[in-house]
C-alpha positions as CSV (number, residue, x, y, z in Angstrom):
1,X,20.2,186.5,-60.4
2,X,17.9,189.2,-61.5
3,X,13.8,188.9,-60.9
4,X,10.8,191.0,-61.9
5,X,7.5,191.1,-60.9
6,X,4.3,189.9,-62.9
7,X,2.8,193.6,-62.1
8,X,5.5,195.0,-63.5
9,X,6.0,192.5,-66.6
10,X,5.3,193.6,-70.3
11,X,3.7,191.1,-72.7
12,X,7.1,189.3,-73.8
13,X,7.1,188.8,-77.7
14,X,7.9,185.3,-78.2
15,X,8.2,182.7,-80.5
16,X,5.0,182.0,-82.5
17,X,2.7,179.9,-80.2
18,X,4.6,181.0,-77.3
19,X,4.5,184.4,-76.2
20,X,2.3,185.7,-72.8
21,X,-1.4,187.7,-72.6
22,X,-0.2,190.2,-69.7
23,X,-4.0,189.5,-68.5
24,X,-3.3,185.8,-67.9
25,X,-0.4,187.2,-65.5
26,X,-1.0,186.1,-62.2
27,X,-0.7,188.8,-59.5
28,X,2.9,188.0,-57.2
29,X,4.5,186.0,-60.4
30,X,8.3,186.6,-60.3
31,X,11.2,185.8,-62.7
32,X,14.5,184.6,-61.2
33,X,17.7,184.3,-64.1
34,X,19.8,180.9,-62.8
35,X,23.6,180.7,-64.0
36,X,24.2,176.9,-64.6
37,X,27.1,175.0,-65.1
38,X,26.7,171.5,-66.7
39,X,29.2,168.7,-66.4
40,X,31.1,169.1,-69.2
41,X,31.1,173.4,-68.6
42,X,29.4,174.5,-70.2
43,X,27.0,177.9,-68.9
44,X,23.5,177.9,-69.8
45,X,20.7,179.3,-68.0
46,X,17.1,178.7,-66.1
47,X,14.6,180.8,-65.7
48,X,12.4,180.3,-62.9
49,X,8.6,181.8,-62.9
50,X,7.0,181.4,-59.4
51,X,4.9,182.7,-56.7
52,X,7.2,181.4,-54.0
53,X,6.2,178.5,-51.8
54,X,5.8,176.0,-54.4
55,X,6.4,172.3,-53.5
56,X,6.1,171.0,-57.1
57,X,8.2,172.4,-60.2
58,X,7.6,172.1,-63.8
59,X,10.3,172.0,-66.0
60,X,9.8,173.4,-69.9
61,X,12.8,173.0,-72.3
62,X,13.9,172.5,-76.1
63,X,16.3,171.6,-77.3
64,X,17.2,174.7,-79.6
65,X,14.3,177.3,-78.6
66,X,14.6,179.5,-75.6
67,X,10.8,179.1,-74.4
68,X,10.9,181.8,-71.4
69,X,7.6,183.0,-72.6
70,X,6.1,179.8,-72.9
71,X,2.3,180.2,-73.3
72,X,1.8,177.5,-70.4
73,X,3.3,179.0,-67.9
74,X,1.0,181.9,-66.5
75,X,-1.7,179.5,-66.4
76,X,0.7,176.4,-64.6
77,X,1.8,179.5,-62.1
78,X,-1.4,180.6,-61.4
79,X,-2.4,176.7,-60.6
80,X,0.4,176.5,-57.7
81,X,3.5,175.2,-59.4
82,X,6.2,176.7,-60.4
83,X,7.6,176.6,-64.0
84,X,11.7,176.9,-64.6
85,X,12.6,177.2,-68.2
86,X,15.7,175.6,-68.9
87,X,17.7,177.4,-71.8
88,X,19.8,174.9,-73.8
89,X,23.1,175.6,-75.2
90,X,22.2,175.9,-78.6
91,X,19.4,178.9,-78.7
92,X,18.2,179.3,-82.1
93,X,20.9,177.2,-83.9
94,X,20.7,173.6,-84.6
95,X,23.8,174.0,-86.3
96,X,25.9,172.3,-83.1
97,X,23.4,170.4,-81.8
98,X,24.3,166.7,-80.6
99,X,21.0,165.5,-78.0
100,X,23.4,163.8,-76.4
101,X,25.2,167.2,-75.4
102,X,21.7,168.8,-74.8
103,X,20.8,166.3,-72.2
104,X,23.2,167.7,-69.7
105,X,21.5,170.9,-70.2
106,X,18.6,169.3,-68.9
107,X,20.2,167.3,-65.9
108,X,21.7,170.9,-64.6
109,X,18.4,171.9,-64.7
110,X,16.9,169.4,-62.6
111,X,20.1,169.3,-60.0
112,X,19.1,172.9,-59.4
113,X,15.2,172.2,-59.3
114,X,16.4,169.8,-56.7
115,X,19.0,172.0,-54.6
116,X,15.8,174.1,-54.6
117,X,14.4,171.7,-52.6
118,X,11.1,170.9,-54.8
119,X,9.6,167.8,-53.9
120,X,7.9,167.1,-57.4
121,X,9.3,168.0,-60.8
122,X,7.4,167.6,-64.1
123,X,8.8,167.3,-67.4
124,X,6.7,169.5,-69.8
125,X,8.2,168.7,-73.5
126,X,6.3,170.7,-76.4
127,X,7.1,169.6,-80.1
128,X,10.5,168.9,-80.3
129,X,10.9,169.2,-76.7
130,X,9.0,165.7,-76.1
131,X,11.6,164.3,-78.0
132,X,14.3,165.4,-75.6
133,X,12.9,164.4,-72.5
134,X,11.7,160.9,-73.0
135,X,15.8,160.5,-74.2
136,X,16.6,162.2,-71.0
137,X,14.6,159.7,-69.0
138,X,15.8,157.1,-70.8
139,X,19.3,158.1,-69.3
140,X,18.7,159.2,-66.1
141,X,17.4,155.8,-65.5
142,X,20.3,153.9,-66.6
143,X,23.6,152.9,-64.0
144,X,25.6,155.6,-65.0
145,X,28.2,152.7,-66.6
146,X,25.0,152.1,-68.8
147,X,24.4,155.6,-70.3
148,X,25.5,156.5,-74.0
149,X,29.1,157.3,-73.8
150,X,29.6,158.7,-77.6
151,X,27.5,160.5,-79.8
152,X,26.5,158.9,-82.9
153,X,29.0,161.3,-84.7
154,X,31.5,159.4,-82.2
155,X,32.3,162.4,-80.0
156,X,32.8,161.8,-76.4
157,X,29.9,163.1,-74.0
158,X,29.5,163.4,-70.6
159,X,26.6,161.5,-69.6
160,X,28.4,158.5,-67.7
161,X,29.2,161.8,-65.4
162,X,26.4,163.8,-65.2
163,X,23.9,163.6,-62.2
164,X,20.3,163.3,-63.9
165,X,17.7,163.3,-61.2
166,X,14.4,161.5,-62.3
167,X,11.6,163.2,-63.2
168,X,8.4,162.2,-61.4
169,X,6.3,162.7,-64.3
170,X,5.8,164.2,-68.1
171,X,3.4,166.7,-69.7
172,X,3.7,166.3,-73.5
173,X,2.2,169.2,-75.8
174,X,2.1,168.5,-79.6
175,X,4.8,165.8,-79.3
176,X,6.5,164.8,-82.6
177,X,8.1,161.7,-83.0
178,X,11.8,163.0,-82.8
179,X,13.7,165.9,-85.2
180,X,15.4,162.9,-87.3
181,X,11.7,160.6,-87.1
182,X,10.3,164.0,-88.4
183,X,12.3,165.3,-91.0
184,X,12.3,161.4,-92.3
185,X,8.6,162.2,-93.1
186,X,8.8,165.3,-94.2
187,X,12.5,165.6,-96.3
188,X,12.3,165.9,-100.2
189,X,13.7,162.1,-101.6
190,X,13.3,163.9,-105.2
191,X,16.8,165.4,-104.9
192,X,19.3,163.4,-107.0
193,X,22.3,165.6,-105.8
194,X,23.0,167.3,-101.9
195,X,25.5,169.7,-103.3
196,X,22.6,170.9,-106.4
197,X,18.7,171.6,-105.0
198,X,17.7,171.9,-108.5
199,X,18.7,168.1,-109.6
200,X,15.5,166.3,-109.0
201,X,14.1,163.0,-110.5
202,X,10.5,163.9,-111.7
203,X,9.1,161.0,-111.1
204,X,9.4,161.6,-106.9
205,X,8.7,165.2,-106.9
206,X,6.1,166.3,-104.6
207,X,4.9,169.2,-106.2
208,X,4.8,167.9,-109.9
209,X,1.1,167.2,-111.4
210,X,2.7,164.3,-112.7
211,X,2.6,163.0,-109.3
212,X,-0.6,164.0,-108.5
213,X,-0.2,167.2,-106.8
214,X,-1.9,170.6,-107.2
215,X,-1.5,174.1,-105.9
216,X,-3.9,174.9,-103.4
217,X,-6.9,175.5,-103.4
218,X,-7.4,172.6,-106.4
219,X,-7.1,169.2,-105.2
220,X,-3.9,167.5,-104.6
221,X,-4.0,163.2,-104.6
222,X,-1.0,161.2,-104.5
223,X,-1.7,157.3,-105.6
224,X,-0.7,154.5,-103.2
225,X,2.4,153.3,-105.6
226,X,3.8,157.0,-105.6
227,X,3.0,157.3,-102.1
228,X,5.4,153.8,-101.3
229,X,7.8,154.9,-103.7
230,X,8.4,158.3,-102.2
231,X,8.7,156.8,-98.6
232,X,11.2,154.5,-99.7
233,X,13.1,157.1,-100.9
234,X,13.3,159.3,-98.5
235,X,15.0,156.6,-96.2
236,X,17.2,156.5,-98.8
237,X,17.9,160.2,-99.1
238,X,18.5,160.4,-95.2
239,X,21.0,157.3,-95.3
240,X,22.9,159.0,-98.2
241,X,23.1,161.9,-96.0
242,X,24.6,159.9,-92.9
243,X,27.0,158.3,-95.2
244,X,28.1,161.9,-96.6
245,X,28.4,162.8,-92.6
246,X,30.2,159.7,-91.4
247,X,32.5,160.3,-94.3
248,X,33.3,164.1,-93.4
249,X,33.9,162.6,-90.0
250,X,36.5,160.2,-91.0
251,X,38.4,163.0,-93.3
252,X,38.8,164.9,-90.4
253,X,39.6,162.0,-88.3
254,X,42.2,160.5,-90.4
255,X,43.5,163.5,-91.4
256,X,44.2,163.9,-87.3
257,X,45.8,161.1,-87.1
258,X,48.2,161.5,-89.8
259,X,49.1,164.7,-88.4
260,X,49.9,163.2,-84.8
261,X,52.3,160.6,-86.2
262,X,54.0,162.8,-88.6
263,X,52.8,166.9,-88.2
264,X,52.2,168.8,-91.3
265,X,50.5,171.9,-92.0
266,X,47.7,170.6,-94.7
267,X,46.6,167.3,-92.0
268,X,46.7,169.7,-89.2
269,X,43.8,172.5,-91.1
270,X,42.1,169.2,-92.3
271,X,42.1,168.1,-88.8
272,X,41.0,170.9,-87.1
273,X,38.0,171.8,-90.4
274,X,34.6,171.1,-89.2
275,X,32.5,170.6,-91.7
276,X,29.0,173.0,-92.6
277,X,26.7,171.6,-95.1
278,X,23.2,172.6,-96.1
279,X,20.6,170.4,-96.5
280,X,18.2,171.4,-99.3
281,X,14.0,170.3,-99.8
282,X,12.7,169.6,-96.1
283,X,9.3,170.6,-96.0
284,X,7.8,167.7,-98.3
285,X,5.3,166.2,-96.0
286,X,2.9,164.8,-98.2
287,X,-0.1,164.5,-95.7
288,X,0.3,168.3,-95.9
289,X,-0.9,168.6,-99.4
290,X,-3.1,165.2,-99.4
291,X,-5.3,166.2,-97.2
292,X,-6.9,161.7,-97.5
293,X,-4.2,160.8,-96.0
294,X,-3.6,160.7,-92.2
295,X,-7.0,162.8,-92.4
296,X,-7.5,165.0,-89.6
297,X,-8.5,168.8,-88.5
298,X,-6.0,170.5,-90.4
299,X,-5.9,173.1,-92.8
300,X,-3.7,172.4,-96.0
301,X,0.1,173.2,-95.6
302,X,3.2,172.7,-93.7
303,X,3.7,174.5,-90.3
304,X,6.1,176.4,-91.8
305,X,3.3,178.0,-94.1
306,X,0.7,177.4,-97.5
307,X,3.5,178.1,-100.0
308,X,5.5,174.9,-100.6
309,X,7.8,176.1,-103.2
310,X,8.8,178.5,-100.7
311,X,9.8,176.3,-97.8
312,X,10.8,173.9,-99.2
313,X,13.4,176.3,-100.9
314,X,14.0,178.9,-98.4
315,X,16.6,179.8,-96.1
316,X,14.6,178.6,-92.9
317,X,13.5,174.9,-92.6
318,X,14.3,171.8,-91.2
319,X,18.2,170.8,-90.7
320,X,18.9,173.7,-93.2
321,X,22.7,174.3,-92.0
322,X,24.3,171.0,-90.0
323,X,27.4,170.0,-89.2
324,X,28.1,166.3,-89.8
325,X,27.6,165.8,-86.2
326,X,24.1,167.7,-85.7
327,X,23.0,165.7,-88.6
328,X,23.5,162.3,-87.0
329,X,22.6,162.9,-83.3
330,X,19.7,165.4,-83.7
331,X,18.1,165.7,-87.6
332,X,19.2,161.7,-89.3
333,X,15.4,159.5,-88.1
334,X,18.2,156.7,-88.6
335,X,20.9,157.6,-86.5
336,X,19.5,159.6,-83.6
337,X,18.7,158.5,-79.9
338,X,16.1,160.8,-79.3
339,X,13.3,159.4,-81.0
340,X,9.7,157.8,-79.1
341,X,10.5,154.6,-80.9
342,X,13.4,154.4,-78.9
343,X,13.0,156.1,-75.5
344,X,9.2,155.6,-75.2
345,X,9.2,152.4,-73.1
346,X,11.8,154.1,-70.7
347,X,8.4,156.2,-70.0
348,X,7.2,154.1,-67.0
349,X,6.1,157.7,-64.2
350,X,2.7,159.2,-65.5
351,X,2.3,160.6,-68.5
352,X,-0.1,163.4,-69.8
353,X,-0.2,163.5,-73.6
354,X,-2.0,166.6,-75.0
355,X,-2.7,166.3,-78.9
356,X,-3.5,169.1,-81.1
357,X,-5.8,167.7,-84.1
358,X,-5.1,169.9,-86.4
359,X,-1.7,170.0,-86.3
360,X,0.2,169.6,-89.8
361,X,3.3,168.6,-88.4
362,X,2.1,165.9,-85.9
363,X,-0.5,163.4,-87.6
364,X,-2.8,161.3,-86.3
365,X,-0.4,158.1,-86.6
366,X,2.4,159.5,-85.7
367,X,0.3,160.6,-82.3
368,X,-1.4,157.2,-82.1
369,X,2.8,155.6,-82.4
370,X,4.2,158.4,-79.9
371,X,1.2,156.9,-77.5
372,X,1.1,153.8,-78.0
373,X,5.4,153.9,-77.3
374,X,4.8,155.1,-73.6
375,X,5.3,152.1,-71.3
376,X,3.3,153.9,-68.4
377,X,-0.4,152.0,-66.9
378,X,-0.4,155.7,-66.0
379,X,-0.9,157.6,-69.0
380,X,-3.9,159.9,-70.3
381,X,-3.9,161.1,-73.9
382,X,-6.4,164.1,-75.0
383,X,-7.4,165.6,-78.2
384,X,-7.6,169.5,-78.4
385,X,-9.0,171.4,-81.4
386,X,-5.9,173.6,-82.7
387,X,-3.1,173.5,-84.7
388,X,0.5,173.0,-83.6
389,X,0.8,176.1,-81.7
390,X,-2.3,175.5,-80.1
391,X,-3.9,178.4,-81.9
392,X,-7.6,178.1,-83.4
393,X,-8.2,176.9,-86.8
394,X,-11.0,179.0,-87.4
395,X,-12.4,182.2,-86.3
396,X,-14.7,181.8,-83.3
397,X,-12.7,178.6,-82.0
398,X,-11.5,178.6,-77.9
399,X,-7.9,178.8,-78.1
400,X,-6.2,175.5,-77.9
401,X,-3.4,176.6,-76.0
402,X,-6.0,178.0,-72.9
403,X,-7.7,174.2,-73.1
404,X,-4.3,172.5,-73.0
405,X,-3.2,174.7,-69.6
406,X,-5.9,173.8,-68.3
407,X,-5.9,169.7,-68.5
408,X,-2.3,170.0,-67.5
409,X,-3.1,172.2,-64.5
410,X,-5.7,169.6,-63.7
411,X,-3.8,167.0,-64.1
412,X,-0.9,167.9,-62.2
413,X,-3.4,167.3,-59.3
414,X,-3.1,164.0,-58.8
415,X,0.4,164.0,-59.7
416,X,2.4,167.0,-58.9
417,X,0.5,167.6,-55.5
């Protein structure tokens, strides 16, 4: 367990949004590295940023981003709590994620905030790290007898197991609605063909004239039929894709059980082959382009940038690489659990919900759903000019991220003290 001072710290690059201003350091800040077994054995790590003497802990996790450089956590440090960054399993790759699996990520995390002795802990989910925690508190409030047993791909998890303290509250920063709520808005329903990004049907392409749209900066306007048609069809796009997924499954699966009652070479490869697929045309949003509809503060584009063509074609996106089982647990907004439709009412302890109004990934309804899904009497929601990072929009603009720390900080007040 290795620790370094905040006098001696160098500004940490980090992800966009979430890298540290050395000046925003507070004096005496130390870094402690936690080994961690989960349930199932997994070894992932914590990282805990304190002062020392802390009674209160805030926890900051997602659920395929290493956040150690979080942008919240000088200014939560400096405020008198300490901040432990859990690290998930699945850093950077999305490839094997299953949220049921990343959930006991999350309860070793909080066993250790506890063996620490903290007296408070705080669930701080940003984007998709929201997601994960209201799932997690959905669990950890359930008779262990009660808790999901199977991922949706049908694989065995450990949850029934796992001890998952309760968190005493939540701090949620640009919360999306889930990873599989999200890409259901924002996936491509124009492709005709998973295994071919270039077979489209024209009449639901997003970037066609046709269809009303127009490279920036000329106006782009989609009309309410093509708008109803193109929703439609991207449910149906993301149920063709679970059906692809359940099917890979069931190869593999019957191809196991062939191979158990009779062994042969070909059933045993088929049996052990875990399927890769890509999934092509995510970044299709079309509030991004229209800027009418779902109007808010934000400037024209995806969060993944102002060339559509580009991202929506690249190599980096949304559920670009998945195995059939990531698909269904973490990136399908039909067959995941960790969605605010579905975990929101579990959300019963205080709730702070920070919203960033020119975000382009999190519109206003979606925010005004994710809100009004939180069972709690005692939840506060505020609006903070920025985008989904929490940096300015414009030149001149207070940074988001510096208003956000501070309403948490304040908040955590009357919650965490």
């Amino acid at each position: 367990m290795g620790e370094q001072s905040g006098a001696e710290r160098r500004p940490t690059a980090g992800l966009r949004g979430a890298s540290w201003d050395a000046a925003k350091i507070p004096v005496g800040m130390k870094t402690s590295v936690y080994p961690l077994t989960t349930v199932d054995g997994a070894q992932v790590l914590g990282y805990m940023h304190a002062r020392g003497g802390e009674k209160a802990a805030v926890m900051i996790m997602h659920p395929r981003e290493l956040l150690v450089s979080h942008y919240a956590v000088p200014g939560l440090v400096g405020a008198g709590y300490a901040c432990w960054v859990q690290g998930p399993r699945t850093v950077g790759n999305d490839l094997r994620l299953e949220h049921e699996i990343a959930l006991l990520d999350v309860a070793a995390g909080m066993v250790q905030l506890k063996a620490l002795g903290f007296q408070r802990i705080v669930l701080l989910g940003n984007s998709g790290g929201a997601g994960l925690f209201a799932f997690y508190n959905q669990q950890s409030l359930l008779d262990p007898h009660r808790r999901i047993a199977v991922t949706p791909a049908g694989r065995s998890c450990k949850l029934p197991d796992a001890t998952m303290p309760v968190a005493d509250g939540f701090i949620f920063i640009a919360p999306h609605p889930g990873q599989g709520r999200l890409l259901l808005n924002c996936i491509d329903p124009s492709v005709t063909d998973e295994n071919d990004p270039f077979a489209v049907d024209p009449a639901l392409d997003p970037l066609a004239s046709a269809n009303g749209y127009a490279p920036h900066p000329a106006i782009t306007r989609y009309a309410p039929p093509f708008i109803d048609s193109y929703r439609a069809a991207q449910r149906a796009r993301v149920e063709r894709i679970d059906r692809i997924a359940k099917a890979l499954i069931a190869d593999r699966m019957a191809a196991r059980g062939r191979n158990k009652a009779s062994p042969n070479a070909g059933d045993a490869l088929r049996g052990a082959m875990n399927p890769i697929f890509q999934v092509w045309r995510t970044d299709a949003d079309l509030r991004c382009f229209d800027l009418t509809l779902d109007p808010s503060d934000r400037r024209w584009g995806t969060v993944w940038g102002a060339d559509p063509i580009a991202s929506n074609m690249g190599a980096v996106g949304f559920a670009r690489v998945c195995t059939p089982e990531s698909w269904l647990s973490t990136w399908s907004g039909i067959s995941s659990n960790a969605s605010f439709d579905r975990c929101g009412s579990s959300l019963e302890q205080p709730v702070l919900m920070l919203y960033y109004s020119g975000d382009n990934t999190v519109f206003p309804s979606d925010a005004a759903a994710i809100y009004a899904s939180i069972k709690s009497s005692m939840k506060t929601r505020v609006d903070i000019r920025g985008n989904h990072h929490g940096q300015a929009l414009k030149p001149g603009d207070p940074l988001g991220q510096d208003i956000a720390v501070s309403r948490a900080a304040e908040w955590l007040k009357s919650v965490a003290d």
